[in-house]
N, CA and C atoms as a LAMMPS dump frame, in Angstrom:
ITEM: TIMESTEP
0
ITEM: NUMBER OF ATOMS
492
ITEM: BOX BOUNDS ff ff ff
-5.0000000000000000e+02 5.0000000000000000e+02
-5.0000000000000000e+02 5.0000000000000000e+02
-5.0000000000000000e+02 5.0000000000000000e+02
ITEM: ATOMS id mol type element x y z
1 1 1 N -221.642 -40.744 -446.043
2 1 2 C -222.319 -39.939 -445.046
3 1 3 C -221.73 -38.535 -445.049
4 2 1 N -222.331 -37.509 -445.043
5 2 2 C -222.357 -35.786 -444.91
6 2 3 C -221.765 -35.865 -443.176
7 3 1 N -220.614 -35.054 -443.35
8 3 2 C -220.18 -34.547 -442.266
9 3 3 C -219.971 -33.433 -442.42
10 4 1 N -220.207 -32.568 -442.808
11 4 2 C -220.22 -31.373 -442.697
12 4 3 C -221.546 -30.632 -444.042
13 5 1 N -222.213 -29.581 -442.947
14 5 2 C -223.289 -29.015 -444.059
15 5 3 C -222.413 -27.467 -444.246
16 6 1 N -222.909 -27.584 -445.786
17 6 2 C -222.601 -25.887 -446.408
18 6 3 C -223.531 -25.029 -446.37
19 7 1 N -224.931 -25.339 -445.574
20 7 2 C -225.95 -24.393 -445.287
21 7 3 C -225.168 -22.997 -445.111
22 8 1 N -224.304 -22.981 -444.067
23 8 2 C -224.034 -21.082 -443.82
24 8 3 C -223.263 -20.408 -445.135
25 9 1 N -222.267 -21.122 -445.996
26 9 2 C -221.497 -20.611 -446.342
27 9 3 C -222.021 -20.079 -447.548
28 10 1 N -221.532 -18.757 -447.952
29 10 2 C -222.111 -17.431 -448.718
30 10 3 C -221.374 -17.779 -450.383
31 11 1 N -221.765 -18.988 -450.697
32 11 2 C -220.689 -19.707 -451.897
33 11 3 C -222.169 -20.626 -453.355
34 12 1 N -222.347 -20.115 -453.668
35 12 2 C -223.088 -20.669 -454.322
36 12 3 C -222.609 -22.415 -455.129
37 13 1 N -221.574 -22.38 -455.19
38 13 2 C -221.566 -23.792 -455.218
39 13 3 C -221.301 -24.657 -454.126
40 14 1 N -220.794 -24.013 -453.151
41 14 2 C -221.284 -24.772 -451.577
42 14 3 C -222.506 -24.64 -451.506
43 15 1 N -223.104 -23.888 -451.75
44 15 2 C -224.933 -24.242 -451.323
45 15 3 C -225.384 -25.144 -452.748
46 16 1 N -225.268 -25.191 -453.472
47 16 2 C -225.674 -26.505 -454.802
48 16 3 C -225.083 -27.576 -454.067
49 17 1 N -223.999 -27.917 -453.679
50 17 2 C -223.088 -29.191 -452.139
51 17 3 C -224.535 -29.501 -451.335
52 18 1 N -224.997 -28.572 -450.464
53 18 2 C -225.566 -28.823 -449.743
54 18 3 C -226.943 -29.296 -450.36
55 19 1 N -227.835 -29.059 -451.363
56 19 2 C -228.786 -29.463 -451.731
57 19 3 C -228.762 -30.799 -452.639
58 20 1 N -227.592 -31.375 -453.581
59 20 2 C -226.984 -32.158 -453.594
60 20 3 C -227.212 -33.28 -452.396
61 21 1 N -226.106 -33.343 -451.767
62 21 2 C -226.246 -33.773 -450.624
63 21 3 C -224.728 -34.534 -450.383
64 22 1 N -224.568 -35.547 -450.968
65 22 2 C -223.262 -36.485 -450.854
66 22 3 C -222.988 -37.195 -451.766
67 23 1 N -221.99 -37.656 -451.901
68 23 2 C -221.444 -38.563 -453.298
69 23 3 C -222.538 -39.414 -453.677
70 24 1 N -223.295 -39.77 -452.957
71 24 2 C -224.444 -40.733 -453.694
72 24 3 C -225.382 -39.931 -454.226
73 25 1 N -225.987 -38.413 -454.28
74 25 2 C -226.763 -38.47 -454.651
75 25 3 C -226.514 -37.751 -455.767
76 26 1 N -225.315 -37.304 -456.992
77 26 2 C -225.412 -37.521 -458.216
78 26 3 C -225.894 -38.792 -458.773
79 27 1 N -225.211 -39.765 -458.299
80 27 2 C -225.942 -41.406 -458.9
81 27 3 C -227.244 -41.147 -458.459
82 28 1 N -227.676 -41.005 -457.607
83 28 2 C -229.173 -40.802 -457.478
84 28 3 C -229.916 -40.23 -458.742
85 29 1 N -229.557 -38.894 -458.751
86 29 2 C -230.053 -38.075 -459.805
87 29 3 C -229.74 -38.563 -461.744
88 30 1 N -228.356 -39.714 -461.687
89 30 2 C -228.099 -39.955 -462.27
90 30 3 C -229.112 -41.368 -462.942
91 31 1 N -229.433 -42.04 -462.477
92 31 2 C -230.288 -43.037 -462.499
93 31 3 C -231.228 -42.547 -462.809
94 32 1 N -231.88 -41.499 -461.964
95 32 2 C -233.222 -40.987 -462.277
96 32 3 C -233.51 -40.728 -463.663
97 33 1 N -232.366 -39.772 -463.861
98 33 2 C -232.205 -39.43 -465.828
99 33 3 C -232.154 -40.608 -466.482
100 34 1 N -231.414 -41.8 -466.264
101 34 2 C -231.737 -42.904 -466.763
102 34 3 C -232.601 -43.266 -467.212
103 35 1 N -233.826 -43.233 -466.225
104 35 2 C -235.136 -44.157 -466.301
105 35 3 C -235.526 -45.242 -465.11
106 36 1 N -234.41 -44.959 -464.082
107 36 2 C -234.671 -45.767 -463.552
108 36 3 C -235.7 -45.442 -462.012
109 37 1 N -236.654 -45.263 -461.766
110 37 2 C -237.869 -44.383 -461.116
111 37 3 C -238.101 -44.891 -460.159
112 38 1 N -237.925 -46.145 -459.785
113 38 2 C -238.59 -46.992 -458.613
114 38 3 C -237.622 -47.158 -457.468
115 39 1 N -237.909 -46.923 -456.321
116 39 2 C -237.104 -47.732 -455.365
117 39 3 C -236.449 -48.531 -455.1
118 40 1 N -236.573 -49.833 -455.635
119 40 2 C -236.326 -50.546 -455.392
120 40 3 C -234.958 -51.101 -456.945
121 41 1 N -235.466 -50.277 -457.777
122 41 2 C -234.392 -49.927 -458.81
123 41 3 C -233.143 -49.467 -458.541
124 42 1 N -233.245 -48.313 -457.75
125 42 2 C -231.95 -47.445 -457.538
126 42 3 C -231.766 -48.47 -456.608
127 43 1 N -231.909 -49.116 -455.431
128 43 2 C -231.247 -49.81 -454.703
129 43 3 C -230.195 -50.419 -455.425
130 44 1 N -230.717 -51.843 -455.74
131 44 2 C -230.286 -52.688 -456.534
132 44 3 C -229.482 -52.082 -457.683
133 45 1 N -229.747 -50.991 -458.487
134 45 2 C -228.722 -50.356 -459.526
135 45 3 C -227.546 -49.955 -458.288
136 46 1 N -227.489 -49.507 -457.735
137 46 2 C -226.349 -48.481 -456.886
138 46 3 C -225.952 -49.099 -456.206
139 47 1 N -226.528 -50.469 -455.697
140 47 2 C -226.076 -51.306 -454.365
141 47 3 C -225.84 -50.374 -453.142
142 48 1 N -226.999 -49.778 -452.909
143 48 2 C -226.796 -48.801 -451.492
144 48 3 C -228.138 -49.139 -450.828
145 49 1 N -227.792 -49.272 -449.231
146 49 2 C -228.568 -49.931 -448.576
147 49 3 C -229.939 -48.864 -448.408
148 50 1 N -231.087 -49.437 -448.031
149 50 2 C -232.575 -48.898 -448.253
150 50 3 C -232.406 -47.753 -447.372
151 51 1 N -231.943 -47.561 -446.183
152 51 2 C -231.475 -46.499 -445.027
153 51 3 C -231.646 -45.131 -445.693
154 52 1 N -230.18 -45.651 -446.11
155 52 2 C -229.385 -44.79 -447.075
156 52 3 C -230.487 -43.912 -447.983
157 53 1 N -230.479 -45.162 -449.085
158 53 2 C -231.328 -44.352 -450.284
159 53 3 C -232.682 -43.674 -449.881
160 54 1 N -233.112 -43.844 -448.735
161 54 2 C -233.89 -43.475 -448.089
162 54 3 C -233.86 -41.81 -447.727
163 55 1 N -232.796 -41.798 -447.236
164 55 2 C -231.949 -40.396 -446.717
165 55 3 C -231.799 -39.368 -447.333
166 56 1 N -231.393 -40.09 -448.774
167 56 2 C -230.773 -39.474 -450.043
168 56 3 C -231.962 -39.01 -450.402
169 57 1 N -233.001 -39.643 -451.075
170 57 2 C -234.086 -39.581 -451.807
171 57 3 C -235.027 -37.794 -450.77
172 58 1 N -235.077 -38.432 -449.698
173 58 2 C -235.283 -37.156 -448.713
174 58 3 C -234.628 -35.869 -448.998
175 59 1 N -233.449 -36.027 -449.246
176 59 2 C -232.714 -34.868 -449.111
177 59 3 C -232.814 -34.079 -450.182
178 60 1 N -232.952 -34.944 -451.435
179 60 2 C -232.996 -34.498 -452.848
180 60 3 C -234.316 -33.832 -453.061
181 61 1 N -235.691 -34.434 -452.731
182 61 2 C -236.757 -33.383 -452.065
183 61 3 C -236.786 -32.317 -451.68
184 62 1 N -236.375 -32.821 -450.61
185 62 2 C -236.321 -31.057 -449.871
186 62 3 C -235.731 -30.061 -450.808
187 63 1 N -234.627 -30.211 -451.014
188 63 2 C -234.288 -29.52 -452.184
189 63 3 C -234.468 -29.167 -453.323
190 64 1 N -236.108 -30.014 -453.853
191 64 2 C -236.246 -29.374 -455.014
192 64 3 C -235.909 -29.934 -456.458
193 65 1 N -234.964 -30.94 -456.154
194 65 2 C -234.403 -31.833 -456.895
195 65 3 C -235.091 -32.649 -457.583
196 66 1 N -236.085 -33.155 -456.71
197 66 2 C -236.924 -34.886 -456.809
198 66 3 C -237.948 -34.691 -456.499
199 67 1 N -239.003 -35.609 -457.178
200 67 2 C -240.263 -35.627 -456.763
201 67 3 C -241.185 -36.707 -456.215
202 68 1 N -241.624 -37.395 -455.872
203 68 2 C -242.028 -38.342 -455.613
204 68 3 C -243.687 -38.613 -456.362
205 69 1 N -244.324 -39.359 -456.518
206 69 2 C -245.558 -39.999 -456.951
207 69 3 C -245.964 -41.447 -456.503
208 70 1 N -246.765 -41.795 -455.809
209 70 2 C -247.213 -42.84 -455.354
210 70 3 C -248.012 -43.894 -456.733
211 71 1 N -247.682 -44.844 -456.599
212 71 2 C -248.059 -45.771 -458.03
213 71 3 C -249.061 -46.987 -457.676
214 72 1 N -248.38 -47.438 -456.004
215 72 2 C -249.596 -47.979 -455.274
216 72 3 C -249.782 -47.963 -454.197
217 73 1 N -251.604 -48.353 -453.502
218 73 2 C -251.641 -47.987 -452.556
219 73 3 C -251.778 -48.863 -451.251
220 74 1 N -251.215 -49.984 -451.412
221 74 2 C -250.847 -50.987 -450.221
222 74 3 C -250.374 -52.002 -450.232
223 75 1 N -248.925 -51.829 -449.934
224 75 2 C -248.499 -50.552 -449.161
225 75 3 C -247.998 -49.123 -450.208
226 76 1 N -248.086 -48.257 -449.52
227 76 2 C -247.635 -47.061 -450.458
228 76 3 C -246.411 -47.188 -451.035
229 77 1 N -246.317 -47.233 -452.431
230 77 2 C -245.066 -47.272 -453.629
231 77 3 C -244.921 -45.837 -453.998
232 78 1 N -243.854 -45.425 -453.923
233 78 2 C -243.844 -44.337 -455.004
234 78 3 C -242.74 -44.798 -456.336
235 79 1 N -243.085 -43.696 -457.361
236 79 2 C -242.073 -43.437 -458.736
237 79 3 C -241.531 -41.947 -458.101
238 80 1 N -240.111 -42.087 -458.776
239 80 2 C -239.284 -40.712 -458.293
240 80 3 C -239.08 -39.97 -459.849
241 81 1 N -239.077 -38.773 -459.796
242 81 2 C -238.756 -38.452 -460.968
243 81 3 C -237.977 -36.612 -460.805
244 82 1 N -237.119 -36.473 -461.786
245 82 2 C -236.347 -35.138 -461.837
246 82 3 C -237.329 -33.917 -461.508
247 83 1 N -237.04 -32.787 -461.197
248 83 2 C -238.119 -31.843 -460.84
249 83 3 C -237.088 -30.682 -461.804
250 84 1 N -237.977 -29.916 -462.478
251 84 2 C -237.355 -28.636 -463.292
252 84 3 C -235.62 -28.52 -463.103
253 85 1 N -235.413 -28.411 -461.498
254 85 2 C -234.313 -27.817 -461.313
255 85 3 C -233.065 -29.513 -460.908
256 86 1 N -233.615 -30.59 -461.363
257 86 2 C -233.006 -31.469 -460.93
258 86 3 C -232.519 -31.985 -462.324
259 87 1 N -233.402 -31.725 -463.679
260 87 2 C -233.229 -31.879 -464.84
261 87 3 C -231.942 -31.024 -465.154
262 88 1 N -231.707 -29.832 -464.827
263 88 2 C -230.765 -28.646 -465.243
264 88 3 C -229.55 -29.383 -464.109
265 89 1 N -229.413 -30.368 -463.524
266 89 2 C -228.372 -30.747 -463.54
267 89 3 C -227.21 -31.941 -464.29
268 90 1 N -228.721 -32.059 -465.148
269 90 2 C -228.417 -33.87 -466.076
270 90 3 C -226.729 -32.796 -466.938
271 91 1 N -226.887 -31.738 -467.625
272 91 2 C -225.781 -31.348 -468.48
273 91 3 C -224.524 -31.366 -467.574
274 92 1 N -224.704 -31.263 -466.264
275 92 2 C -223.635 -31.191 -465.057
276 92 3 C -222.709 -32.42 -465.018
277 93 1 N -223.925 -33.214 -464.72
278 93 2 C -223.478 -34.791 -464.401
279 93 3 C -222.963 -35.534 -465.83
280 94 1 N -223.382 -34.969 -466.857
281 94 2 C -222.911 -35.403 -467.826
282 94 3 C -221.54 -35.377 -468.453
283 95 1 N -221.324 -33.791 -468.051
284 95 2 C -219.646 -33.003 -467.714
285 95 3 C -219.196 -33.934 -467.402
286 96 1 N -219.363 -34.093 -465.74
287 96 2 C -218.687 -35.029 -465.188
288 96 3 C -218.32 -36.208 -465.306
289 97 1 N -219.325 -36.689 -465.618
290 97 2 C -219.145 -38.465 -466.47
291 97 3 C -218.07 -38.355 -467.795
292 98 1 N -217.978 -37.166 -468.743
293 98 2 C -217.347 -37.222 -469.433
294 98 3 C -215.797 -36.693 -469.374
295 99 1 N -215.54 -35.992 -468.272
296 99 2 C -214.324 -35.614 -467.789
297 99 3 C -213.62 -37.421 -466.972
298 100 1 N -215.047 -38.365 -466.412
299 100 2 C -214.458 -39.187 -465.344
300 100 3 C -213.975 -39.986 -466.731
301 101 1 N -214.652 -40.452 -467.938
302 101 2 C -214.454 -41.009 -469.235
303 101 3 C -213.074 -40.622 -469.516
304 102 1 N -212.493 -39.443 -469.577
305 102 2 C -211.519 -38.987 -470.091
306 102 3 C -210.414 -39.389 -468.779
307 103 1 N -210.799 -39.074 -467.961
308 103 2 C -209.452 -38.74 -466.613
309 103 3 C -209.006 -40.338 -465.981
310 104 1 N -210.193 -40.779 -465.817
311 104 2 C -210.337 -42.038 -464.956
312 104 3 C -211.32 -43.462 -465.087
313 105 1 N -211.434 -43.315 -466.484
314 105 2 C -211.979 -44.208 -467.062
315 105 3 C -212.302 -46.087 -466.458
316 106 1 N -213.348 -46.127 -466.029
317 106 2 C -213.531 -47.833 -466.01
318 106 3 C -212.439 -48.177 -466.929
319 107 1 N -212.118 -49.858 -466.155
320 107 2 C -211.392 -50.74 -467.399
321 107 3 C -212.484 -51.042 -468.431
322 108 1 N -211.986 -51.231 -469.499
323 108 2 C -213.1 -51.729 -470.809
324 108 3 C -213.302 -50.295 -471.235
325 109 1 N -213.313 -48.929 -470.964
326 109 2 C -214.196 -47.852 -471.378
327 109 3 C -215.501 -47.469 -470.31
328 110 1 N -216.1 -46.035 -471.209
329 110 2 C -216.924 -45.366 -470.821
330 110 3 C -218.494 -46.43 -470.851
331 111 1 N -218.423 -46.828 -469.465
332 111 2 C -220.126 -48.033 -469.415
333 111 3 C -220.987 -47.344 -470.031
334 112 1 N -221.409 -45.742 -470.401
335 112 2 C -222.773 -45.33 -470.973
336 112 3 C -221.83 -44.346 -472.233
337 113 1 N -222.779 -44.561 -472.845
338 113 2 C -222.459 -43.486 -474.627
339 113 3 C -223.319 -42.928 -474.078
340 114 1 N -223.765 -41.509 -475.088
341 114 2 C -224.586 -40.412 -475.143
342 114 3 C -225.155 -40.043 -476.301
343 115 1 N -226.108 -39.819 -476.778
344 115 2 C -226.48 -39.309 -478.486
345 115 3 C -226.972 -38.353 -478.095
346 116 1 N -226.517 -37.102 -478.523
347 116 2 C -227.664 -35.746 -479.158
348 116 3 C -228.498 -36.199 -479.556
349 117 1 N -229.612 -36.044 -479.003
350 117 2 C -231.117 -36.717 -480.223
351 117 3 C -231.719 -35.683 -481.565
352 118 1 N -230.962 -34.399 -481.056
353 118 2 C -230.954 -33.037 -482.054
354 118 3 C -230.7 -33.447 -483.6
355 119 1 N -229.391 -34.302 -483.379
356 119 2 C -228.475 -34.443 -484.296
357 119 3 C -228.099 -36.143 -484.714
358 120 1 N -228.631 -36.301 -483.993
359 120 2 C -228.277 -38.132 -483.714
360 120 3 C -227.086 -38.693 -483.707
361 121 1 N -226.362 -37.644 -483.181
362 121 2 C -224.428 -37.913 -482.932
363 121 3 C -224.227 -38.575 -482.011
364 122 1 N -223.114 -39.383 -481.597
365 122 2 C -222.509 -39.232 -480.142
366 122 3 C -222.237 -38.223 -479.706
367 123 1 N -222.374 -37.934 -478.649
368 123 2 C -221.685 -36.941 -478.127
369 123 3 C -220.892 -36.714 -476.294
370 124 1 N -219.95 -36.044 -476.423
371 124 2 C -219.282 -35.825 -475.213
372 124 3 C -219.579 -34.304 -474.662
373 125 1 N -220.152 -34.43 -473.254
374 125 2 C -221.032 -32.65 -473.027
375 125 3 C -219.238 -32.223 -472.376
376 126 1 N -219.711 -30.674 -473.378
377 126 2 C -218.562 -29.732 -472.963
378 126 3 C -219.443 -28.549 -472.208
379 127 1 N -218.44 -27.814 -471.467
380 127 2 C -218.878 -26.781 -470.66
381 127 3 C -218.856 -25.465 -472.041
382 128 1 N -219.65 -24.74 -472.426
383 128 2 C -219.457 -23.599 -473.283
384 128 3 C -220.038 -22.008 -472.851
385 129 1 N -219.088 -21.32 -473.483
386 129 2 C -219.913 -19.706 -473.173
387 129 3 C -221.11 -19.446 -473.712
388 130 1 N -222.254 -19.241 -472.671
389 130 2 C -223.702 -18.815 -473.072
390 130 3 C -224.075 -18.032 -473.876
391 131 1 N -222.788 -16.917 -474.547
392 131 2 C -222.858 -15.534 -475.01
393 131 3 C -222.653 -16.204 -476.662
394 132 1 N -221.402 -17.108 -476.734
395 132 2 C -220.828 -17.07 -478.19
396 132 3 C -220.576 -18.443 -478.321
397 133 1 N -220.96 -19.305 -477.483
398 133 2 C -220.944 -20.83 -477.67
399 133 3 C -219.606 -21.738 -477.726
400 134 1 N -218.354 -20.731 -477.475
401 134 2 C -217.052 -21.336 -477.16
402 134 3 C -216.944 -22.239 -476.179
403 135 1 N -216.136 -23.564 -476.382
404 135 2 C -216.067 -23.991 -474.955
405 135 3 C -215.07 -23.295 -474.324
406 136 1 N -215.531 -23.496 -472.96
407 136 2 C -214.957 -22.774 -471.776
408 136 3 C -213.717 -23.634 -471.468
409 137 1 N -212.682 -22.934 -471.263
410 137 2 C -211.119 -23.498 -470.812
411 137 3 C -210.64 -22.958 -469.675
412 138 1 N -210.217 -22.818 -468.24
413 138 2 C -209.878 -22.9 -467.328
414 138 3 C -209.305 -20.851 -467.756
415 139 1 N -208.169 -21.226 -468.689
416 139 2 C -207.425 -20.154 -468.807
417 139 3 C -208.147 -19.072 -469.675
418 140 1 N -209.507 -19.719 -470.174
419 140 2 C -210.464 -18.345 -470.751
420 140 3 C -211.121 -17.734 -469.962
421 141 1 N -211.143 -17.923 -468.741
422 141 2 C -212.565 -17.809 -468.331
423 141 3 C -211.603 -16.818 -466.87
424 142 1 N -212.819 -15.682 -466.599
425 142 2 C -211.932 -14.901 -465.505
426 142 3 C -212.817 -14.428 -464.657
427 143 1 N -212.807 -14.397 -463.526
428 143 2 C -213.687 -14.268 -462.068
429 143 3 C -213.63 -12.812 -461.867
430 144 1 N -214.859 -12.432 -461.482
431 144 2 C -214.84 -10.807 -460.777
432 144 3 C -216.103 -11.431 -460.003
433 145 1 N -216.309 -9.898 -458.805
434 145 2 C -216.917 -10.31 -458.29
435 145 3 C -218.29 -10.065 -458.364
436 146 1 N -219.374 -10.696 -457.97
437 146 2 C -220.666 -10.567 -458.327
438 146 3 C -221.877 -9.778 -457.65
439 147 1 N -222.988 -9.328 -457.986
440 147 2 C -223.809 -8.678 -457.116
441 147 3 C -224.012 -9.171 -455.283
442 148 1 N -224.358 -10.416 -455.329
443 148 2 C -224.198 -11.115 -454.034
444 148 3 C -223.009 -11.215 -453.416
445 149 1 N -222.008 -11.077 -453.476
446 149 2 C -220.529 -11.349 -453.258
447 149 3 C -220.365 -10.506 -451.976
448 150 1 N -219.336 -11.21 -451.341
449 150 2 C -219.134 -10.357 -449.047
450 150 3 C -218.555 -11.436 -449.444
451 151 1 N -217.942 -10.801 -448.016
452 151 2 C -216.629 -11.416 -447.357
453 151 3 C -217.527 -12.367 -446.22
454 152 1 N -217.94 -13.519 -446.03
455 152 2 C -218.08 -14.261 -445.45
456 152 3 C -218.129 -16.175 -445.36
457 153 1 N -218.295 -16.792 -444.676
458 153 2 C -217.716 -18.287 -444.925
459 153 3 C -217.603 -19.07 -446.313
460 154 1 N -217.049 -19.705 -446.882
461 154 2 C -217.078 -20.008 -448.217
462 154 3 C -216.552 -18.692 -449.068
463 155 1 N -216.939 -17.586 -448.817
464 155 2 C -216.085 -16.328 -449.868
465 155 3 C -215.449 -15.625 -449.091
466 156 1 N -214.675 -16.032 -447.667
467 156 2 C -214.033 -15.6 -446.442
468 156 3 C -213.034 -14.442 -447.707
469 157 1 N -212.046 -14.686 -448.407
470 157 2 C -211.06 -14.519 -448.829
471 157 3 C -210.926 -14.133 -450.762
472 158 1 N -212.493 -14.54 -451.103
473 158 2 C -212.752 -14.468 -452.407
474 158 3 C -212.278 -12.92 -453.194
475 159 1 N -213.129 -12.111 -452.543
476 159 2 C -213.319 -10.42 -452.738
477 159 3 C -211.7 -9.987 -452.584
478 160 1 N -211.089 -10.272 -451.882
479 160 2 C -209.261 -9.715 -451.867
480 160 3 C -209.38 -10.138 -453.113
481 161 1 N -209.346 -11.828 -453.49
482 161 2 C -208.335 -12.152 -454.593
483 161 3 C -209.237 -11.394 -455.992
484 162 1 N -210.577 -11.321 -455.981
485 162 2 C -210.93 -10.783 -457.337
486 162 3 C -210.848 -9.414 -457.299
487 163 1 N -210.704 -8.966 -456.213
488 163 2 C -210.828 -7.242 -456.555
489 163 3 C -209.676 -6.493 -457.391
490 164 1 N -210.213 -5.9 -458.551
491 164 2 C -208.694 -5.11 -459.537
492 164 3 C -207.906 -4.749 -458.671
């Protein structure tokens, strides 16, 4: 459950938090990329009660995330599926799955592989520079501040630390 919203704060990845929503709804979005479309799928895949996924599924809407489609009509079924901007988070979640692979691995290993279908490799998604295709390393990479950028909640303190 969300106890606290990042609606005010002037942080662009606090506002991706807030449209997001809560720890369940990467698995949400994560399933979805799966294949898994139905209601009653993600339940049973995620073991999270109907309430819930209910909530989630809402929230991910509103946001832009998710879409819904009705499949039948009594009673009304829908199929859920990624929306433009819910797809552009599959490389995110994939990061992540492959950092949790590396950091904190299930016993037995990583439960899902990955193939480039480009290339028909395995593959593990790295974060890389858009400009020259390096991956990105913590200690390459350097913050200034941006057109949108103020001093307010979420970047209370940002603008001191990046300013030359």
């Amino acid at each position: 459950m969300r106890n606290t919203s990042f609606a005010g704060m002037h942080c662009s990845l606090a506002q991706s938090l807030e449209v997001m929503g809560d720890w369940w709804s990467p698995l949400v979005l994560r399933d979805l990329y799966l294949g898994l479309t139905r209601f009653d799928q993600l339940v049973t895949d995620l073991g999270i009660s109907r309430n819930l996924l209910t909530t989630r599924l809402e929230t991910l809407m509103d946001g832009g995330l998710v879409t819904r489609t009705p499949y039948q009509d009594n009673p009304v079924r829908y199929t859920y599926a990624l929306t433009e901007a819910g797809r552009e988070l599959v490389p995110i979640l994939l990061a992540l799955t492959a950092w949790g692979d590396r950091w904190v691995t299930p016993e037995g290993g990583p439960p899902i592989r990955f193939t480039h279908t480009t290339c028909g490799k395995a593959t593990t998604a790295t974060v890389t520079c858009s400009e020259c295709g390096e991956a990105l390393h913590t200690e390459d990479v350097r913050p200034s501040p941006g057109p949108g950028g103020r001093t307010a909640p979420g970047t209370a303190l940002i603008a001191t630390v990046l300013s030359p």
